[in-house]
C-alpha positions, -999 to 999 in steps of 0.1 A, spaced: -810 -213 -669 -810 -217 -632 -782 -210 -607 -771 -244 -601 -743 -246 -573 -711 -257 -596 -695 -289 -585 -657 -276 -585 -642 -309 -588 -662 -318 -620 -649 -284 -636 -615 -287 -628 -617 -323 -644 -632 -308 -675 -610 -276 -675 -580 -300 -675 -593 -320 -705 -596 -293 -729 -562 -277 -720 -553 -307 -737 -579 -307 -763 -572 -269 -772 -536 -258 -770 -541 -224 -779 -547 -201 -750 -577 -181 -766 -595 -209 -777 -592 -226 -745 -605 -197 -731 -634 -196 -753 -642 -232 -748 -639 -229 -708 -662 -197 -709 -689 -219 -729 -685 -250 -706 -691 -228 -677 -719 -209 -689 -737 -236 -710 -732 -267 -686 -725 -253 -653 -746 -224 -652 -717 -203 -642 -720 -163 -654 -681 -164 -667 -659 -134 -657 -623 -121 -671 -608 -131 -629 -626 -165 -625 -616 -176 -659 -582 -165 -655 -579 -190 -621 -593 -216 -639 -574 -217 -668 -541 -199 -659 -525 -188 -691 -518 -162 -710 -518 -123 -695 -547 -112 -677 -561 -92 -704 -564 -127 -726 -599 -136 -708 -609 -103 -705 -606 -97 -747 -620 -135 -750 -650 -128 -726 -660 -99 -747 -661 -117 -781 -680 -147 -760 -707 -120 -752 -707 -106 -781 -714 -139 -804 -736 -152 -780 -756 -118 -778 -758 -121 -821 -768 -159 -822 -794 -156 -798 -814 -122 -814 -807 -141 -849 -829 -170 -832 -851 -152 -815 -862 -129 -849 -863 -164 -872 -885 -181 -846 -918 -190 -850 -931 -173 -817 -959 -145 -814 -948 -115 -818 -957 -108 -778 -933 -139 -767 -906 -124 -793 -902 -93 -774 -901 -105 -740 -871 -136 -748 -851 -102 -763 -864 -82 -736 -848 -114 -715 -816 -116 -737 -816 -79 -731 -816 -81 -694 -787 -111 -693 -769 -93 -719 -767 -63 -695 -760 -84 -667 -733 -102 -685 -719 -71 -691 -720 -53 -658 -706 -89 -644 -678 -84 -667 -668 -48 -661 -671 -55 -629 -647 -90 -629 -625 -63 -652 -622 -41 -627 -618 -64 -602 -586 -74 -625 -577 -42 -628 -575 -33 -594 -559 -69 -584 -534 -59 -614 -526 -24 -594 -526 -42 -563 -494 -66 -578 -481 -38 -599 -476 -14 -567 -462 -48 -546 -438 -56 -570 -429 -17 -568 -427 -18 -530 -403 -53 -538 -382 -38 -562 -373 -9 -541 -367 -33 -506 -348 -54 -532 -329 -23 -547 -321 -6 -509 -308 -43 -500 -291 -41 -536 -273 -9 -525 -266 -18 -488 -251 -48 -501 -228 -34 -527 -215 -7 -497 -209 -40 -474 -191 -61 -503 -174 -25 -510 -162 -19 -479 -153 -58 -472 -134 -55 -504 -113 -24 -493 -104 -40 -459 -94 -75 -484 -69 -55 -500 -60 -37 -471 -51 -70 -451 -37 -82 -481 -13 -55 -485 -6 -56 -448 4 -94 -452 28 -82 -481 47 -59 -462 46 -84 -431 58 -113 -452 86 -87 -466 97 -76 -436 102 -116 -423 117 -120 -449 143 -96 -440 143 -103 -407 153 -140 -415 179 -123 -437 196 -103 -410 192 -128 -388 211 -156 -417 235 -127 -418 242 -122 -384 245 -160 -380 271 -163 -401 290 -132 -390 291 -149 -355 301 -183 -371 328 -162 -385 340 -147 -353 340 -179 -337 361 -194 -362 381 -160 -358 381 -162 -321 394 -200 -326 421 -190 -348 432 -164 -327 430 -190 -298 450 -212 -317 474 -187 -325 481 -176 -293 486 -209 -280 514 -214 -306 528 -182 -295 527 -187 -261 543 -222 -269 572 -205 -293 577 -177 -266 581 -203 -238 604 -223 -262 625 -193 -271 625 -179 -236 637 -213 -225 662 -210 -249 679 -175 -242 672 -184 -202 699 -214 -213 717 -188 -235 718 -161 -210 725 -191 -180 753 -200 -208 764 -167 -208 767 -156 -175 788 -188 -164 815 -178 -189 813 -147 -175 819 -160 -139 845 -182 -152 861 -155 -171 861 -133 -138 877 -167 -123 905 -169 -146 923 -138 -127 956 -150 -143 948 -138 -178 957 -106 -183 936 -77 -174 931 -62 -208 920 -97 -227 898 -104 -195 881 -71 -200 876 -75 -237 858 -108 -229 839 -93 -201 824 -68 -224 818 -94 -254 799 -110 -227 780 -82 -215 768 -72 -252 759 -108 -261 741 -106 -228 726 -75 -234 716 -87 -271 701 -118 -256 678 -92 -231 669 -71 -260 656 -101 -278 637 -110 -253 618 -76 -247 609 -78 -283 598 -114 -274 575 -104 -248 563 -74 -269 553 -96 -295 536 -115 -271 516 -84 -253 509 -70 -291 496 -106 -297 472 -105 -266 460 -73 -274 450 -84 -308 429 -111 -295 413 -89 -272 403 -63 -291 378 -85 -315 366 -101 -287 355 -69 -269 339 -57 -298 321 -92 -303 308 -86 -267 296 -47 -268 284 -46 -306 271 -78 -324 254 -89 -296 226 -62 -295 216 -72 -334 221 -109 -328 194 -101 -298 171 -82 -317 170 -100 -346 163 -132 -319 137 -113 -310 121 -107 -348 125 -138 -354 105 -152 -326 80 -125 -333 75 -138 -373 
């Protein structure tokens, strides 16, 4: 057989037919290693075969190349001793089939190592990949770790944020309401004070008439000298108690009416110096929220 240069396209065509032809992985391997060794003039080896075919692990081609060697090696001494040749031509085709078996076989061990060492060479790269995958593996779980304990954290921080607006609008509903109260109070009160201002004036009006009243019988009881001086002095002194009566009512008048002002002024101060201050801060929380 002569080294003819292999036309690549025409192998791949053929290749690609008996994939079809021969679905089982060894026997398409057997049928490729014949193709190219009895039509191509190709040596086979285990790594060429395996990137022609691509099936199967690597060690498929390498097992099938052996048993291709092999029967070839047994057919062609089978022919060679059943031949009628001289016995001189005998020896020199298996001195021949000698010499091609041995080269056959150093081609393989060496396509075997070849594998082998290509094998090593993606064994220790996938190594190398797993452990830059794992260290990326590990930095990865401490990032999503870490991200995961400052989730919680914000989370928890949003709980106790939400919690305390929620007071805060609390306070601030019950602060509202206590001021709507005092207004309504400091209405009342208002109110109140007007009416007593208006029943004070009314009854101070009333005991000015009573007391005017009063003191004009007493000046015409002092004018009616002809009566004597022991019924005039009786009268005099009637007088001067219903007088003194009508005075005395109206010191309690304008007591009630200073005890009414004070009342009014004492919620109102205390509006002024101590609900404003919570009113203001929870303005502020409020805002803040």
């Amino acid at each position: 057989m002569t080294n003819v240069a292999p036309d690549e396209v025409r192998l791949a065509a053929e290749i690609e037919r008996l994939k079809a032809e021969f679905p089982k992985t060894r026997e398409l391997y057997r049928e490729v290693c014949a193709l190219m060794f009895f039509r191509y003039g190709i040596t086979p080896t285990a790594n060429r075969l395996y990137q022609l075919v691509r099936r199967g692990s690597m060690s498929t081609p390498t097992a099938v190349l052996s048993e291709f060697w092999a029967t070839l090696r047994e057919k062609s001494r089978v022919r060679i001793e059943h031949a009628d040749l001289p016995e001189e031509l005998q020896g020199a085709a298996g001195e021949l089939m000698g010499a091609l078996w041995t080269r056959a076989t150093a081609a393989a061990q060496a396509s075997l190592e070849a594998l082998r060492l290509e094998v090593e060479d993606v064994r220790l790269a996938a190594q190398g990949a797993t452990a830059a995958v794992r260290a990326d593996l590990a930095h990865t779980e401490v990032a999503l770790e870490q991200r995961t304990a400052a989730l919680l954290t914000a989370q928890v921080r949003i709980q106790e944020l939400e919690q305390a607006q929620a007071a805060a609008v609390a306070t601030r509903g019950a602060l509202e309401a206590e001021l709507a109260r005092a207004r309504d109070a400091s209405r009342e009160g208002d109110t109140a004070l007007s009416q007593a201002r208006a029943d004070f004036a009314a009854e101070r009006d009333k005991l000015r008439a009573s007391a005017e009243l009063a003191q004009t019988h007493w000046q015409a009881a002092e004018q009616r000298a002809a009566r004597t001086e022991e019924s005039a002095r009786a009268e005099i002194q009637a007088l001067q108690a219903q007088l003194g009566d009508l005075r005395h009512q109206v010191g309690m008048l304008e007591g009630r009416l200073d005890a009414l002002r004070s009342t009014r002024e004492v919620p109102v101060r205390e509006r002024q110096k101590t609900p404003a201050k919570p009113l203001r801060a929870a303005r502020k929380t409020g805002q803040k929220t």
